[in-house]
Structures are given as C-alpha cells and as structure tokens.
C-alpha positions in Angstrom: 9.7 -38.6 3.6 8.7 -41.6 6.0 6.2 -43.7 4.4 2.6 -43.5 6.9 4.0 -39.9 7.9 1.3 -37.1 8.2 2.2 -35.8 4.7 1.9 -39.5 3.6 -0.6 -40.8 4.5 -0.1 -44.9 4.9 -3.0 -46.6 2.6 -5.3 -49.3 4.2 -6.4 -52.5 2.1 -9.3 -52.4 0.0 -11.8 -54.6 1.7 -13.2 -57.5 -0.5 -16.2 -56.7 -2.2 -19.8 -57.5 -0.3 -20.4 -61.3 -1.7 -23.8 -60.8 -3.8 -25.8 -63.8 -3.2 -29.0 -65.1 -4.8 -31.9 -67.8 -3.4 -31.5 -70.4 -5.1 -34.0 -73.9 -5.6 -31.5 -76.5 -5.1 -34.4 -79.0 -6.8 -33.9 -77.0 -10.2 -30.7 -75.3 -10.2 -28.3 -77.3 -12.8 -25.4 -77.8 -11.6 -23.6 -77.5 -15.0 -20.3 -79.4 -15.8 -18.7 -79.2 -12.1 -21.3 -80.5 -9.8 -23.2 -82.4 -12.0 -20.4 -84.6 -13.6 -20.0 -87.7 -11.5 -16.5 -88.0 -12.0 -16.1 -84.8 -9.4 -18.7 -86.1 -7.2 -16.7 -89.4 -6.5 -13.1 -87.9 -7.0 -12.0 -86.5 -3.3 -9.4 -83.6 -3.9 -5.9 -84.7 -2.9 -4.9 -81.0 -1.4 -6.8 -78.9 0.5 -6.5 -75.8 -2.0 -8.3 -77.8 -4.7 -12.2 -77.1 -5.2 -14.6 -80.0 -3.7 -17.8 -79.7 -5.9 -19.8 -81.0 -2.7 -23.8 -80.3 -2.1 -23.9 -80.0 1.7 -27.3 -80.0 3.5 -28.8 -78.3 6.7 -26.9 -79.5 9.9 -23.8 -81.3 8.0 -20.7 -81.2 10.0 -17.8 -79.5 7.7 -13.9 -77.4 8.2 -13.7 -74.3 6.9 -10.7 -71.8 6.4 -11.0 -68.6 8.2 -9.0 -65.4 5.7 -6.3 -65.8 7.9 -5.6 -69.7 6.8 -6.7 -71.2 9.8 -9.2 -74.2 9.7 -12.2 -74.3 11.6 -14.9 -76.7 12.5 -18.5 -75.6 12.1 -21.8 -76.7 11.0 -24.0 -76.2 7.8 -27.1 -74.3 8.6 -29.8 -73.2 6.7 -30.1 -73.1 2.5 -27.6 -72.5 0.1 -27.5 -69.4 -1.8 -25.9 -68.7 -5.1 -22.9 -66.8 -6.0 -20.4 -65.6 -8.2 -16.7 -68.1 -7.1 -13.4 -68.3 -8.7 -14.4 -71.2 -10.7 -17.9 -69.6 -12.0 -21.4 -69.8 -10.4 -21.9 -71.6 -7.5 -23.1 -72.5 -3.9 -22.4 -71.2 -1.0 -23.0 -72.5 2.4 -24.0 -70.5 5.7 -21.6 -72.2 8.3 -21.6 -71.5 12.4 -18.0 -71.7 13.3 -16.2 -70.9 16.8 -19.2 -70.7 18.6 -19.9 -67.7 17.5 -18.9 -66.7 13.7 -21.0 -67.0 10.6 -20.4 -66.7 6.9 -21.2 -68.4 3.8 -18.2 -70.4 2.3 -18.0 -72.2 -1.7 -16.9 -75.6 -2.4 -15.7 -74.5 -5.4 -13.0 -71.7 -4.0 -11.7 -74.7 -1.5 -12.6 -73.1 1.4 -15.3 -75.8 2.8 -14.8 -79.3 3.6 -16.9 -81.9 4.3 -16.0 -83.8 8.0 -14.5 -86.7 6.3 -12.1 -89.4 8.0 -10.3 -88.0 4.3 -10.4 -84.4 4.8 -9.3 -84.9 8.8 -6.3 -86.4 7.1 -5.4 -83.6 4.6 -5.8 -81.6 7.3 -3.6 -83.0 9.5 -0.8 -84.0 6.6 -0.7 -80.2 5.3 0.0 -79.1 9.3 -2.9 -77.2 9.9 -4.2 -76.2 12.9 -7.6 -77.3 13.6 -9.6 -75.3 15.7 -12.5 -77.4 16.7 -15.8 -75.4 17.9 
C-alpha cells in the first residue's frame, strides 16, 4: 500500500500550540536570574541560536527569524507580553516584519535580535539571508 493513498491517508503536522500570553507591567515584573543578572545583559551571544536576554521597547529596530530560518528586519511595536519560552517565563515582543507580518517573538528562544552593528555581523558570518523590510 502507497503511503498518502486513499486507504492511507498521508498525516499533516500538528500545528504548534496557540502561544498563551499574559499583560505584563514591565515596571514590576522580576526578571529573575536571566534578565536581571548583569553578566547577560553585557555579554552579546556569539551565535545566533543562543538566547539574548534583551528588554526591547516600543519602536526599536530588531531581526527576527521567520519558522522557515529566514531572517527578517522589523520593528518593535507596542508592549511586551508574557509567556511560557524554552528557557522558562519570559517576554515576548510584537514585531511588524515584511511590511506586512506580525507576531510576537522571545529573546530567550533566539529568535529576536536587537539591530546591532554585532548582530548584522553574526548574521552575515552564519550566511543568512537578510530580508530587509
């Protein structure tokens, strides 16, 4: 029997679950060991898959990686909510990407980048494609 043949039906991928995100007063949320620690506030990461504990505001200019890998220029807008990342609880930032796209994005699961002369350059040593909006 052919596998995706009427009899066998081929199985889709599970979409990721919905991220649940919170409000979150960015005056009184502690920022526990990650983002509070200086040491990770100074330190910038030396690949692009390692986590950037980085407290963005409204209107910053920042890269972010699309599912399929590909970096993208966008913008910060509005609050940060908070939400469950790989590392633990955390922020997540509403970026305008392409124009068009929006969606929130974690420091902490490497996905956002600050627009940094340093991140331009881990960008451009891993061979990424930039897409600039």
């Amino acid at each position: 029997m052919e596998y995706g043949s009427p009899s066998r039906p081929q199985l889709m991928p599970r979409a990721p679950p919905p991220l649940k995100l919170q409000p979150v007063d960015l005056e009184t949320w502690d920022d526990g060991a990650i983002y509070g620690d200086s040491f990770y506030a100074e330190v910038e990461p030396e690949e692009l898959d390692e986590p950037w504990p980085y407290r963005f505001k409204s209107g910053d200019l920042v890269w972010v990686k699309s599912t399929s890998g590909r970096w993208y220029h966008g913008k910060v807008i509005g609050q940060a909510k908070l939400g469950r990342t790989i590392q633990g609880e955390g922020l997540f930032w509403l970026v305008v990407f392409s124009s068009k796209f929006r969606k929130y994005f974690a420091p902490l699961n490497a996905e956002i980048k600050p627009d940094t002369r340093h991140t331009r350059k881990l960008l451009e040593d891993a061979g990424c494609v930039m897409e600039q909006s």
